[in-house]
N, C-alpha and C positions, 0 to 999 in steps of 0.2 A: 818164956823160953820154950813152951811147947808148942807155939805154933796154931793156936788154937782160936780161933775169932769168940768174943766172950759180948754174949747181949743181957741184958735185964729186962725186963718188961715194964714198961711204963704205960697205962690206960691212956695219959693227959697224952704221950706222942706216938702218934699212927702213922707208922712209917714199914714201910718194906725194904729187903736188901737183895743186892745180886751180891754175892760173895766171890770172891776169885778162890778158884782151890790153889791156886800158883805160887801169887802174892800176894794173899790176902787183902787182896785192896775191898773195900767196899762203896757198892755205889744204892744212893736210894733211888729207889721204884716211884715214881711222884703218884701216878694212881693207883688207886685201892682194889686190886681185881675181884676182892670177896666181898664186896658190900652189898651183891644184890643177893647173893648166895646167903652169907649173914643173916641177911634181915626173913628171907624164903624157912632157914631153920628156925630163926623167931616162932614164925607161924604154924611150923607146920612140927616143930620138937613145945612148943608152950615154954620154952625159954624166953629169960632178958639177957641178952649178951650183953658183956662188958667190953668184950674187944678179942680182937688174933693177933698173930702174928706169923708173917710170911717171909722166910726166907729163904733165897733160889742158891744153889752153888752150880759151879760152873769154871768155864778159866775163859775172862779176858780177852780182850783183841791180842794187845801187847805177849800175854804168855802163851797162845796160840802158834804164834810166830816164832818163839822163840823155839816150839817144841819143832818147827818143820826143816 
């Protein structure tokens, strides 16, 4: 009832989202835009990354339209 998009993180699924601030729809991102960035702090922090996570907000085609 609050309105609020709720994720967990999971290593095993590498997925991104575009979030709608509207209507909360969510849609995944299919490619990983930080994976060469990722792998760059590897090298250059002396980490082992387990994983990110990325998610965009925003409003929708549909809720855009609705705003005009």
């Amino acid at each position: 009832g609050d309105n609020r998009a709720y994720f967990e993180y999971n290593r095993k699924s590498h997925r991104h989202y575009l979030v709608c601030l509207g209507c909360k729809k969510i849609k995944a991102i299919e490619h990983c835009p930080l994976k060469n960035y990722e792998e760059a702090l590897e090298r250059e922090m002396n980490y082992t990354i387990e994983g990110h996570k990325l998610d965009i907000y925003g409003y929708c085609p549909a809720c855009q339209e609705h705003e005009k």
